[in-house]
CHARMM internal coordinates of N, CA and C (Angstrom, degrees):
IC EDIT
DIST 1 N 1 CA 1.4316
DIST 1 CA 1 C 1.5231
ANGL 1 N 1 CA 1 C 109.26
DIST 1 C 2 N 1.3670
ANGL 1 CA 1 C 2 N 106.47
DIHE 1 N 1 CA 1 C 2 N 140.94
DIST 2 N 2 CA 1.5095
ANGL 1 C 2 N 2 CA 109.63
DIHE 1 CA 1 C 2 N 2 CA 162.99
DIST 2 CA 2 C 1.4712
ANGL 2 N 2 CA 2 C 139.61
DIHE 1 C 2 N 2 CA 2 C -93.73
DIST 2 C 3 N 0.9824
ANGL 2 CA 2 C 3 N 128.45
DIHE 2 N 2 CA 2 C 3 N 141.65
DIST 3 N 3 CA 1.6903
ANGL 2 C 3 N 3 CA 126.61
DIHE 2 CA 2 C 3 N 3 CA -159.97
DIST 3 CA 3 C 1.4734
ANGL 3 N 3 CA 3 C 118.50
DIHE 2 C 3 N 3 CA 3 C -128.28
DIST 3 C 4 N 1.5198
ANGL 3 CA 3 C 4 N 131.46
DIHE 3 N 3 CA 3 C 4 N 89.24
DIST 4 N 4 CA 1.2721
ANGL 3 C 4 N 4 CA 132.15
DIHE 3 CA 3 C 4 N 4 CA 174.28
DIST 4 CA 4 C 1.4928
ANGL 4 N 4 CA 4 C 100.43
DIHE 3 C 4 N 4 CA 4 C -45.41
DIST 4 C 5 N 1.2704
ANGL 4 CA 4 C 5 N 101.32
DIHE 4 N 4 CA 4 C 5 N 132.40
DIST 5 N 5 CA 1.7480
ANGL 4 C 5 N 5 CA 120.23
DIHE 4 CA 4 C 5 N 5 CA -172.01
DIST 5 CA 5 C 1.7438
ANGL 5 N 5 CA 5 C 92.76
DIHE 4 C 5 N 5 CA 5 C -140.82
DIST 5 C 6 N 1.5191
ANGL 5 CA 5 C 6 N 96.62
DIHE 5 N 5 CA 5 C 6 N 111.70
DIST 6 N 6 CA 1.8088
ANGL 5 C 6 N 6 CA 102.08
DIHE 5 CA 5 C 6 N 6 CA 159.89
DIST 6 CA 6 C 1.8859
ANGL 6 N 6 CA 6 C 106.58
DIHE 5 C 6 N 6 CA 6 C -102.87
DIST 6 C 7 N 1.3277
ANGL 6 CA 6 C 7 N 88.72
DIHE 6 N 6 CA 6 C 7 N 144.79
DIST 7 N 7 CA 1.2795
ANGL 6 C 7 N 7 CA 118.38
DIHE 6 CA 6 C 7 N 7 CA -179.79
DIST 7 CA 7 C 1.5692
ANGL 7 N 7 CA 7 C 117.99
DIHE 6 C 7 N 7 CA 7 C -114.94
DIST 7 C 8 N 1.0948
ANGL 7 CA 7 C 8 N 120.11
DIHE 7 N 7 CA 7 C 8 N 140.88
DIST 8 N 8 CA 1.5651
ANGL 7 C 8 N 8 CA 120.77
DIHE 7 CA 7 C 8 N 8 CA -162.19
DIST 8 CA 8 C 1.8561
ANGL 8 N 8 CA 8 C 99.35
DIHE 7 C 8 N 8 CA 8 C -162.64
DIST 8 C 9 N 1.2422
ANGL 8 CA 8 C 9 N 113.17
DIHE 8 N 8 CA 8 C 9 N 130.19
DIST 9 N 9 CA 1.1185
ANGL 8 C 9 N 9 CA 130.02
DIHE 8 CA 8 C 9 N 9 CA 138.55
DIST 9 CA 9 C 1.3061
ANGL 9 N 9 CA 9 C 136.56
DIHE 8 C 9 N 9 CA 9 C -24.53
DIST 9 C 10 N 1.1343
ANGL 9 CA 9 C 10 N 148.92
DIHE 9 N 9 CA 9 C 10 N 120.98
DIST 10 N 10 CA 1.6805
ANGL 9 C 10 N 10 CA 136.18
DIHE 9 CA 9 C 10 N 10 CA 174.54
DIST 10 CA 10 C 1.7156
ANGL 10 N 10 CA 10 C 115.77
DIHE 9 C 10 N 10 CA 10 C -124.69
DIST 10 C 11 N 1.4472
ANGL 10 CA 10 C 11 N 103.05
DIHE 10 N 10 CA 10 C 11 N 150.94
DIST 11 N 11 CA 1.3195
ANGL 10 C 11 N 11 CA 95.44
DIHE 10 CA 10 C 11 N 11 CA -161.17
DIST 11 CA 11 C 1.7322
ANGL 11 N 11 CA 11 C 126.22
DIHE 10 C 11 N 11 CA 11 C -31.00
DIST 11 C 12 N 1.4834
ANGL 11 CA 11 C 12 N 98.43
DIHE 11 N 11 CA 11 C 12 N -40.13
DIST 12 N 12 CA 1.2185
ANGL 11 C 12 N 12 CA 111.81
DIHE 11 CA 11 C 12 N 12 CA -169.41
DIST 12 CA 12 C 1.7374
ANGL 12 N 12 CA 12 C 113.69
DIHE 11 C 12 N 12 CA 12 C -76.11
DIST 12 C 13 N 1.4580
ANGL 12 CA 12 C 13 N 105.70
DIHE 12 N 12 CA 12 C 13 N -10.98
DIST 13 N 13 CA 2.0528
ANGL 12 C 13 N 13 CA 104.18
DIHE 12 CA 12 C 13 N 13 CA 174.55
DIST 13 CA 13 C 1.7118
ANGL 13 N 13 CA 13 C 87.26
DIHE 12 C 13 N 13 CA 13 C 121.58
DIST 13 C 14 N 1.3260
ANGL 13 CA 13 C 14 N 107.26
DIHE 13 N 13 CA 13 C 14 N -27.47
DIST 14 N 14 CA 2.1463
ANGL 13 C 14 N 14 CA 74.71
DIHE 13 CA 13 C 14 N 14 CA -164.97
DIST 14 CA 14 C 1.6801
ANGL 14 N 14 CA 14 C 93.20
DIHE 13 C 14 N 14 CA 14 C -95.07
DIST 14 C 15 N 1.9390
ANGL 14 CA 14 C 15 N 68.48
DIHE 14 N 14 CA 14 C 15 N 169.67
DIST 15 N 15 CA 1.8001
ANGL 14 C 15 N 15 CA 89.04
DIHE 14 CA 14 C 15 N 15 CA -156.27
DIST 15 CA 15 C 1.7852
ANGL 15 N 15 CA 15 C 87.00
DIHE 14 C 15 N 15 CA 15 C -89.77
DIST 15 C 16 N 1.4616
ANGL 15 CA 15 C 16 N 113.45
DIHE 15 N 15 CA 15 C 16 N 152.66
DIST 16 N 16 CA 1.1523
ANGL 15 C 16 N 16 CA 117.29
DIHE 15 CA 15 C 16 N 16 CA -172.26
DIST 16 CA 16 C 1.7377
ANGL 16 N 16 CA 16 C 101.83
DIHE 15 C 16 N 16 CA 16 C -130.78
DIST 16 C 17 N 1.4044
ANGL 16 CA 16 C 17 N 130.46
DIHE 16 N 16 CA 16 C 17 N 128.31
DIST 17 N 17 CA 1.5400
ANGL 16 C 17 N 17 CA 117.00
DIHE 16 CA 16 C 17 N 17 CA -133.38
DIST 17 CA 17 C 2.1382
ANGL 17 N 17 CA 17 C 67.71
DIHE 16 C 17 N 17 CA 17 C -137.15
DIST 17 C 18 N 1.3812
ANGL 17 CA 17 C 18 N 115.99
DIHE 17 N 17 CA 17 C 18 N 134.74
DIST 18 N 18 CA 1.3396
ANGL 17 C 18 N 18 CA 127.49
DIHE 17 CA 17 C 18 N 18 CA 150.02
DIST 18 CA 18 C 1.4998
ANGL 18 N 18 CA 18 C 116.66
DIHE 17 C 18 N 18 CA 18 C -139.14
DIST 18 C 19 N 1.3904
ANGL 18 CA 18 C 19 N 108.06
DIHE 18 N 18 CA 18 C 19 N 145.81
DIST 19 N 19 CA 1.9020
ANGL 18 C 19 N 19 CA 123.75
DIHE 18 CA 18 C 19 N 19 CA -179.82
DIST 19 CA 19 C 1.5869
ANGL 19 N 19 CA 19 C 87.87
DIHE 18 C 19 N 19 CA 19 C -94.94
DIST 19 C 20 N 1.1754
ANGL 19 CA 19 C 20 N 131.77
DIHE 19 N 19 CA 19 C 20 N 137.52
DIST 20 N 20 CA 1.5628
ANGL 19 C 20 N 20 CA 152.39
DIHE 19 CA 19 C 20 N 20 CA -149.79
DIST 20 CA 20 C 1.7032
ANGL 20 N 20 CA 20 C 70.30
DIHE 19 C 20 N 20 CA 20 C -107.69
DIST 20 C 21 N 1.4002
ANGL 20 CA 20 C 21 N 104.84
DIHE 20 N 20 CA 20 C 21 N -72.49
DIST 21 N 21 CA 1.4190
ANGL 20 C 21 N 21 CA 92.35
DIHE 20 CA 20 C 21 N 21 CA -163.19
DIST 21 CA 21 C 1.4977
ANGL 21 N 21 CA 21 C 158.20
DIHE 20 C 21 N 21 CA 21 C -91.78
DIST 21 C 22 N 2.1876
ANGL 21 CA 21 C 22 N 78.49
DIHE 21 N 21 CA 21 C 22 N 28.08
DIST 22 N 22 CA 1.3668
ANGL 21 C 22 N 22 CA 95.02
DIHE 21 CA 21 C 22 N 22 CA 173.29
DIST 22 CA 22 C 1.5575
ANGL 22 N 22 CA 22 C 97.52
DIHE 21 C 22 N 22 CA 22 C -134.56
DIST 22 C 23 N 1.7142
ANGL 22 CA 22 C 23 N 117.08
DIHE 22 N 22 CA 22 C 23 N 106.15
DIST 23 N 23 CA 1.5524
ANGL 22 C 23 N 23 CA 131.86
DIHE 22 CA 22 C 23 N 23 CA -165.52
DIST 23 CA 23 C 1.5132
ANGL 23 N 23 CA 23 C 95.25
DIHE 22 C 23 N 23 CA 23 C -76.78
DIST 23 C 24 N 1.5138
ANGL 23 CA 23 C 24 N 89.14
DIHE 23 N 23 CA 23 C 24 N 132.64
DIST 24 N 24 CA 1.6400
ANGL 23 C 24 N 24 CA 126.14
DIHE 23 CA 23 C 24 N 24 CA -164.07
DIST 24 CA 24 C 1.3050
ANGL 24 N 24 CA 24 C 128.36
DIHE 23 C 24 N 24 CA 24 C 67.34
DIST 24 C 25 N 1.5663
ANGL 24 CA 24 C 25 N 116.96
DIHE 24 N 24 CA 24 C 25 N 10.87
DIST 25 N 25 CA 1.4977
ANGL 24 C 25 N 25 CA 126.27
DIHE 24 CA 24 C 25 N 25 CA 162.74
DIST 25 CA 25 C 1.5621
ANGL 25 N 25 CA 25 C 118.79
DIHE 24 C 25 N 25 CA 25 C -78.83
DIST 25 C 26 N 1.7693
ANGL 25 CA 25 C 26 N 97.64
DIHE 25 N 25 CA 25 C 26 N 78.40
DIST 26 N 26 CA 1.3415
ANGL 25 C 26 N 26 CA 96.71
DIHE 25 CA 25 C 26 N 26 CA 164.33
DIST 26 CA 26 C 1.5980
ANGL 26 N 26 CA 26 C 123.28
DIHE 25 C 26 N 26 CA 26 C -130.81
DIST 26 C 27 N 0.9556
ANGL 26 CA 26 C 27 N 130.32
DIHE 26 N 26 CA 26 C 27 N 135.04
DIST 27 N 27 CA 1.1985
ANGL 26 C 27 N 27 CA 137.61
DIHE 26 CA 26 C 27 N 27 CA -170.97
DIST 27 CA 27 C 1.9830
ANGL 27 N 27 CA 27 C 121.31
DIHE 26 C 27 N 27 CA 27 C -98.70
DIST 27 C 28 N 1.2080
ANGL 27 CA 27 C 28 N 130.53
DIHE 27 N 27 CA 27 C 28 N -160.93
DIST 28 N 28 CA 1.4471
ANGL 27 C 28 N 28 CA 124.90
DIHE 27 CA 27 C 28 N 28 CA 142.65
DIST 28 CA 28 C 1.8511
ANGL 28 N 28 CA 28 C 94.49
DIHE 27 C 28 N 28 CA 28 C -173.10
DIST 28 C 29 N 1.3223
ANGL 28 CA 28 C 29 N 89.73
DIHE 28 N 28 CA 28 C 29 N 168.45
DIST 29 N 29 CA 1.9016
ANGL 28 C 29 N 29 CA 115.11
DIHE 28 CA 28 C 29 N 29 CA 176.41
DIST 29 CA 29 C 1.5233
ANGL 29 N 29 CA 29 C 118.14
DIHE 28 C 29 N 29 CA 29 C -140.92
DIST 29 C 30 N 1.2738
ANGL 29 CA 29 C 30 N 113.65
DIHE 29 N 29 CA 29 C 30 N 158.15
DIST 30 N 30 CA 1.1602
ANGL 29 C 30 N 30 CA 90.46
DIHE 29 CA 29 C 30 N 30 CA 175.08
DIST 30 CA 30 C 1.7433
ANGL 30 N 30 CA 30 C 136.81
DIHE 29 C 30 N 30 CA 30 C -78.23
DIST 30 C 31 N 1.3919
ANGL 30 CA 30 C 31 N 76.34
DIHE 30 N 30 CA 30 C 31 N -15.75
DIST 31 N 31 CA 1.6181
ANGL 30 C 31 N 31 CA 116.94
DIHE 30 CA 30 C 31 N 31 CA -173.63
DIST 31 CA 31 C 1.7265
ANGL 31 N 31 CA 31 C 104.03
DIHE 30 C 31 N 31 CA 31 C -96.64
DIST 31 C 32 N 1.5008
ANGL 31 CA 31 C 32 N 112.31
DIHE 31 N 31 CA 31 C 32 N 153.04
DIST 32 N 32 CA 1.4021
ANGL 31 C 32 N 32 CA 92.97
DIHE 31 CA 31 C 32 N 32 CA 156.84
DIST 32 CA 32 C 1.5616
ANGL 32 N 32 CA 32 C 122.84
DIHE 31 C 32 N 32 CA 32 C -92.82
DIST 32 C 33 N 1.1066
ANGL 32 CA 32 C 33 N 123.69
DIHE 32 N 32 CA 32 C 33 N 21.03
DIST 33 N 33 CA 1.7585
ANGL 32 C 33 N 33 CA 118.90
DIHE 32 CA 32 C 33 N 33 CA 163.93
DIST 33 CA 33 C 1.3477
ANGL 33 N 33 CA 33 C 104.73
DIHE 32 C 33 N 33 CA 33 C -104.60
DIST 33 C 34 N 1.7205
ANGL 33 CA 33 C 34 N 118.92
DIHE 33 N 33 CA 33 C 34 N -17.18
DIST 34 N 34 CA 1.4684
ANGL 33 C 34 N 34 CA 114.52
DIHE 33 CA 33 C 34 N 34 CA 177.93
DIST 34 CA 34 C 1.9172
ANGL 34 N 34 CA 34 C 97.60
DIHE 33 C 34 N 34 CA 34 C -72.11
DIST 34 C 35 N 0.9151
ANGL 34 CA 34 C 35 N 116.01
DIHE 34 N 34 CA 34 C 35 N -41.44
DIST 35 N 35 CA 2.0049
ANGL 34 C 35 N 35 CA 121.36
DIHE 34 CA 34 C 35 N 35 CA -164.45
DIST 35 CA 35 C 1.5959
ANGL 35 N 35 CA 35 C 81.67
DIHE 34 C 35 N 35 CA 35 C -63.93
DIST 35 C 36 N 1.0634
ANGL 35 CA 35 C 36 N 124.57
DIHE 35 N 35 CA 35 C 36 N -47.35
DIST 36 N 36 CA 1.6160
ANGL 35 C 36 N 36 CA 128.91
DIHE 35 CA 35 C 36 N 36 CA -164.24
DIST 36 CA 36 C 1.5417
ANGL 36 N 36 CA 36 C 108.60
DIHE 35 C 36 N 36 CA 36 C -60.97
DIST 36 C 37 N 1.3869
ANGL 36 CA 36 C 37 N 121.11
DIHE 36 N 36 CA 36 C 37 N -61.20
DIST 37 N 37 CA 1.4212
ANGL 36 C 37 N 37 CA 135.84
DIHE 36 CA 36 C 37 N 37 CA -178.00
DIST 37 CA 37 C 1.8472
ANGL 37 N 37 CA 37 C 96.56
DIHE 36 C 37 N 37 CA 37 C -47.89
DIST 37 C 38 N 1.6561
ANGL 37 CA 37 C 38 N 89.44
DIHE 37 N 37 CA 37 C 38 N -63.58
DIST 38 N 38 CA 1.8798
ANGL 37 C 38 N 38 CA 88.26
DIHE 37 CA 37 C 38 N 38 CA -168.10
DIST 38 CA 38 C 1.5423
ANGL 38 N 38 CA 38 C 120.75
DIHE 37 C 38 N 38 CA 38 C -72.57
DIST 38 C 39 N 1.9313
ANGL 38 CA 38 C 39 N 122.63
DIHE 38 N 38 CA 38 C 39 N -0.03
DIST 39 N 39 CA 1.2404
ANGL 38 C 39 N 39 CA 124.15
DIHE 38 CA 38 C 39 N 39 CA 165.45
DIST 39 CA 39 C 1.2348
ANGL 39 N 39 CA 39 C 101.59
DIHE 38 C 39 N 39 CA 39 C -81.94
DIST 39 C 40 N 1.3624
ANGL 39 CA 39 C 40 N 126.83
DIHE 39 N 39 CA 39 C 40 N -27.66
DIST 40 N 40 CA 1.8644
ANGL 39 C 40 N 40 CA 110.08
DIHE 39 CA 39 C 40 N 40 CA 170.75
DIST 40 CA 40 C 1.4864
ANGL 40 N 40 CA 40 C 120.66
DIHE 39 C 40 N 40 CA 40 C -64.49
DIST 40 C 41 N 1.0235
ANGL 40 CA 40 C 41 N 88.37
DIHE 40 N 40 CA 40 C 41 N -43.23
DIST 41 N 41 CA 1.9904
ANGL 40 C 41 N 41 CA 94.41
DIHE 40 CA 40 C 41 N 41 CA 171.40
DIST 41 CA 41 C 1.4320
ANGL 41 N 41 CA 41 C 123.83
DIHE 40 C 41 N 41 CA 41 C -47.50
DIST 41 C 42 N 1.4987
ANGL 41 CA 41 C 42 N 90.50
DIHE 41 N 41 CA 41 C 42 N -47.18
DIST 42 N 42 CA 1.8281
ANGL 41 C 42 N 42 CA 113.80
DIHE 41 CA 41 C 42 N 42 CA -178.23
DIST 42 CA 42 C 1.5283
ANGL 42 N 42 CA 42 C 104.47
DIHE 41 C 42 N 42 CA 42 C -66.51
DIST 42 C 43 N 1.5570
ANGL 42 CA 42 C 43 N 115.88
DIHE 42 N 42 CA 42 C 43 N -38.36
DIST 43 N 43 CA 1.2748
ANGL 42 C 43 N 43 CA 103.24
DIHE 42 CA 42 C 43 N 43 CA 178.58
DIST 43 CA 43 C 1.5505
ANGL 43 N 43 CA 43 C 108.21
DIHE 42 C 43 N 43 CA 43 C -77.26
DIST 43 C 44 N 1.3182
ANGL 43 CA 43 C 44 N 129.92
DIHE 43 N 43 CA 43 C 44 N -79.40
DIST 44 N 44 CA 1.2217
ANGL 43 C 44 N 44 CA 119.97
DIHE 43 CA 43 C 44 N 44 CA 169.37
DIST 44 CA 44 C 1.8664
ANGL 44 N 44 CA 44 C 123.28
DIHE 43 C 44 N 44 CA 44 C -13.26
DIST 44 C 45 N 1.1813
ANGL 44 CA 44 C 45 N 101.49
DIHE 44 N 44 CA 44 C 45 N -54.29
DIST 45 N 45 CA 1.7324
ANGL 44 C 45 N 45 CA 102.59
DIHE 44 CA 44 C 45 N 45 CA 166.75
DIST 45 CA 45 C 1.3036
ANGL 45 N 45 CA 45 C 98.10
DIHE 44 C 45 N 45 CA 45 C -40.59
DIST 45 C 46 N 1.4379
ANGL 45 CA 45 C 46 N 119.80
DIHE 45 N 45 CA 45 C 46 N -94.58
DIST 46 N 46 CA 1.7859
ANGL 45 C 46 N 46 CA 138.98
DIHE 45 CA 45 C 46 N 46 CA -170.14
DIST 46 CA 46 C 1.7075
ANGL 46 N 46 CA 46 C 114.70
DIHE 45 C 46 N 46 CA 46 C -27.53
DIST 46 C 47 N 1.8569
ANGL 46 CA 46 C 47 N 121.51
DIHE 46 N 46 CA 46 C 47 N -28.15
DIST 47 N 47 CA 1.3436
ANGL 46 C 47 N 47 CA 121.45
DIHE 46 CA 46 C 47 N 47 CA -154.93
DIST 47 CA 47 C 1.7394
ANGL 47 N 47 CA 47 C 79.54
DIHE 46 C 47 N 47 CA 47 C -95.50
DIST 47 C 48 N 1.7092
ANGL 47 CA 47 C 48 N 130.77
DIHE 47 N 47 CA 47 C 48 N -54.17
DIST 48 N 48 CA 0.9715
ANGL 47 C 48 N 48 CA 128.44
DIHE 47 CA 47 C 48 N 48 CA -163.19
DIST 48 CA 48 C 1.4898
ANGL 48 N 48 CA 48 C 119.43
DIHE 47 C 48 N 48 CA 48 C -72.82
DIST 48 C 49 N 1.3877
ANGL 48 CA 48 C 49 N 112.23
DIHE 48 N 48 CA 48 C 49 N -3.72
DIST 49 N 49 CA 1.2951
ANGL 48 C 49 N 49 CA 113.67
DIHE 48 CA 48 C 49 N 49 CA -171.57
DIST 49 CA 49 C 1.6378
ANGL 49 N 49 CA 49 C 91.87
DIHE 48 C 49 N 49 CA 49 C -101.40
DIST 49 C 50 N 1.5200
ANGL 49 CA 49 C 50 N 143.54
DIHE 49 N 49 CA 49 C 50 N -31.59
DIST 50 N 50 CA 1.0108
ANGL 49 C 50 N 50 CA 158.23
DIHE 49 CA 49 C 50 N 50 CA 132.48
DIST 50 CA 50 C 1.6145
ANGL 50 N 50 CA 50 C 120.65
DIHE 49 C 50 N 50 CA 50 C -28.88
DIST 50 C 51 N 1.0231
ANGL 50 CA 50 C 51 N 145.19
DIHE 50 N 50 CA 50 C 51 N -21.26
DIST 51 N 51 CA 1.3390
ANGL 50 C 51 N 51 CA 165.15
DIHE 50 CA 50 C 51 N 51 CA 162.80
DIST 51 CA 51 C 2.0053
ANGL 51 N 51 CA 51 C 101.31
DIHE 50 C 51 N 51 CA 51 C -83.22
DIST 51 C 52 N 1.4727
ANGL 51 CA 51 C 52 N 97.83
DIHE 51 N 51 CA 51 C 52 N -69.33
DIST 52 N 52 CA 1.7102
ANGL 51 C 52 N 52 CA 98.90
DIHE 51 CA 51 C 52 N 52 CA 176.62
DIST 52 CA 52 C 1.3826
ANGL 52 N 52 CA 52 C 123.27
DIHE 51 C 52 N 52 CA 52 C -51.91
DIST 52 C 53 N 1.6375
ANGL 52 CA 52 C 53 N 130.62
DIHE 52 N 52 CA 52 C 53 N -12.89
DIST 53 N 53 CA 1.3336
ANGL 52 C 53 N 53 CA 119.72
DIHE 52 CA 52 C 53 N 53 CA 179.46
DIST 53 CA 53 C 1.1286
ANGL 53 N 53 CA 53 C 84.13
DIHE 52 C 53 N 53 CA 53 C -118.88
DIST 53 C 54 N 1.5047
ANGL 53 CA 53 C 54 N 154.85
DIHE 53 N 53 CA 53 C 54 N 12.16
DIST 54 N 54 CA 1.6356
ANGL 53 C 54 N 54 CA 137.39
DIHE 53 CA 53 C 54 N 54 CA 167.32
DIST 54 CA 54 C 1.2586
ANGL 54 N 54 CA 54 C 104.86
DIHE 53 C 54 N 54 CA 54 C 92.38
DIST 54 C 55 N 1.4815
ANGL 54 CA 54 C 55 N 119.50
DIHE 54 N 54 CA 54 C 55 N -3.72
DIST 55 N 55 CA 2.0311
ANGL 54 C 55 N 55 CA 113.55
DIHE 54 CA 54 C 55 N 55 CA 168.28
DIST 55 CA 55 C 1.3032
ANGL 55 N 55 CA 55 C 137.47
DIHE 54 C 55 N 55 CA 55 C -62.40
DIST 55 C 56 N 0.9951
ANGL 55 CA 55 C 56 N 125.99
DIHE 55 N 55 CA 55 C 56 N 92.64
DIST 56 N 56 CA 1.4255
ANGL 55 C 56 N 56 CA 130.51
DIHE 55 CA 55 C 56 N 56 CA -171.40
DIST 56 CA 56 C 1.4631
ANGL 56 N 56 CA 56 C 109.28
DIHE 55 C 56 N 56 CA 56 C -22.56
DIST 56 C 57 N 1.0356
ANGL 56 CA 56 C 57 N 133.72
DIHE 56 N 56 CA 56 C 57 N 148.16
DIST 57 N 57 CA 1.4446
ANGL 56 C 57 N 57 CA 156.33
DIHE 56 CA 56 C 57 N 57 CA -170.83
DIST 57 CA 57 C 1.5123
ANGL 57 N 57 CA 57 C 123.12
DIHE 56 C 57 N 57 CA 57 C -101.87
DIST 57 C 58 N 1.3848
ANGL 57 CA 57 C 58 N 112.95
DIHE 57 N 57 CA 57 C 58 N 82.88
DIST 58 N 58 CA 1.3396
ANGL 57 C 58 N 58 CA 129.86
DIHE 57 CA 57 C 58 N 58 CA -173.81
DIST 58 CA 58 C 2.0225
ANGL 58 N 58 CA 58 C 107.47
DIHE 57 C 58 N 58 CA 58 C -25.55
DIST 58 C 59 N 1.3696
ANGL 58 CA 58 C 59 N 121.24
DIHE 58 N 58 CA 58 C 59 N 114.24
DIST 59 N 59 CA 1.4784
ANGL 58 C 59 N 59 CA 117.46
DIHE 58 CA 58 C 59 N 59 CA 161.38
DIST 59 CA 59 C 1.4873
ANGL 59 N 59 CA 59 C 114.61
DIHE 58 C 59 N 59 CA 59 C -51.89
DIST 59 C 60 N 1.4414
ANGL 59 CA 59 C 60 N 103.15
DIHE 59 N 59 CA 59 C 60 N 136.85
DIST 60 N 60 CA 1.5888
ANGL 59 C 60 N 60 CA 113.95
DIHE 59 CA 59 C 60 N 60 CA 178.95
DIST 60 CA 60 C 1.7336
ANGL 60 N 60 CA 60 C 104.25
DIHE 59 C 60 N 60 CA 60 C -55.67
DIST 60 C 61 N 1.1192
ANGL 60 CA 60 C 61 N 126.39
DIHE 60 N 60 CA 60 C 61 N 176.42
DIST 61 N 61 CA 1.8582
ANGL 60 C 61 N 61 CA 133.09
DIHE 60 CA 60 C 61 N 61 CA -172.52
DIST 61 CA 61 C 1.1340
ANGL 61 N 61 CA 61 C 95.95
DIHE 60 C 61 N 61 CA 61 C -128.29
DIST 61 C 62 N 1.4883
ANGL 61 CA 61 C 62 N 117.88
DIHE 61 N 61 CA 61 C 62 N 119.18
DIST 62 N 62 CA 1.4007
ANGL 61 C 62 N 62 CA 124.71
DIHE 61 CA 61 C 62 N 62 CA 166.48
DIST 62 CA 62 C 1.3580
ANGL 62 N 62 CA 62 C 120.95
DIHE 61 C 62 N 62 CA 62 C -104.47
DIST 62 C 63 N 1.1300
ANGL 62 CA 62 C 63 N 101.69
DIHE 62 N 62 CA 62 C 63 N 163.14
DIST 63 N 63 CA 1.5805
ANGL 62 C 63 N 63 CA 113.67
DIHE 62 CA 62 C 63 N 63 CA -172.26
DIST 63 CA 63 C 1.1373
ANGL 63 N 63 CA 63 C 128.13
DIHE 62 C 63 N 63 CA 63 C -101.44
DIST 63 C 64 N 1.1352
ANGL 63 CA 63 C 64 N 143.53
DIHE 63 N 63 CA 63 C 64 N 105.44
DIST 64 N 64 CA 1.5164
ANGL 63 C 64 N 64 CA 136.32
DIHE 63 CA 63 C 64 N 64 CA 168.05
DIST 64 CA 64 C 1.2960
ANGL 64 N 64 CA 64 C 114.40
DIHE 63 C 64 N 64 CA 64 C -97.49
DIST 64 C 65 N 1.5474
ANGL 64 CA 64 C 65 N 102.17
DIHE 64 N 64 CA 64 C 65 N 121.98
DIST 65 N 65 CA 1.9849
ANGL 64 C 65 N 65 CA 120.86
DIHE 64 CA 64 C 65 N 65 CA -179.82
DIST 65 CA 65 C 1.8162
ANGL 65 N 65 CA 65 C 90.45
DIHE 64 C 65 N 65 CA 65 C -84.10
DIST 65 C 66 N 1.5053
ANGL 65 CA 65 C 66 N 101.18
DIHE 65 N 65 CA 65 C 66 N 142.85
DIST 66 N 66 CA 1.6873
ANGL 65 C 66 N 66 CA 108.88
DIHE 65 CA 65 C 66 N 66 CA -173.37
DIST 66 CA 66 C 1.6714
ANGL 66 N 66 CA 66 C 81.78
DIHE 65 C 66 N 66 CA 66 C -143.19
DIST 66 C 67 N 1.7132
ANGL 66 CA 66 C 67 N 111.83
DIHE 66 N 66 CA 66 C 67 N 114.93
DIST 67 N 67 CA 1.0978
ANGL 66 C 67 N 67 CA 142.60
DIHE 66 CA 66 C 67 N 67 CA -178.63
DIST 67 CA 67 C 1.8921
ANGL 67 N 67 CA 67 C 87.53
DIHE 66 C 67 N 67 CA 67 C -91.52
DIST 67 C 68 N 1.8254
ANGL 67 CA 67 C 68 N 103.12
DIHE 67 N 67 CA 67 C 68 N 122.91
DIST 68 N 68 CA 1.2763
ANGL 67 C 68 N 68 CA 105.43
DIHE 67 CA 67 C 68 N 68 CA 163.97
DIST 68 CA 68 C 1.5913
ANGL 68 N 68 CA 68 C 118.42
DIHE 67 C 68 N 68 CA 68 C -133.19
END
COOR INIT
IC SEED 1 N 1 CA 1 C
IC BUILD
């Protein structure tokens, strides 16, 4: 599955990494491939802990680009 992940800056330099469409999947790095590495984890954490109590598993959010 795929997972829109925004990434953002914070005042202080670290990168702060959230999945929109999995609520309270947020992570950070100091780096932006470190926020990246540890939002895969975070997701994998969040899907299996979601699987272990029987909670359905939020669909990834896709995007459609509309050329005008």
């Amino acid at each position: 599955m795929k997972y829109r992940v925004l990434i953002e800056q914070d005042e202080d330099g670290v990168y702060v990494a959230t999945v929109p469409s999995l609520p309270g999947c947020i992570t950070q790095g100091a780096t932006r491939k470190e926020a990246l590495t540890n939002v895969r984890e975070a997701i994998q954490a969040y899907i299996e802990s979601l699987e272990k109590h029987g909670e359905p598993i939020p669909p990834p959010i896709t995007e459609e680009v509309i050329e005008i």
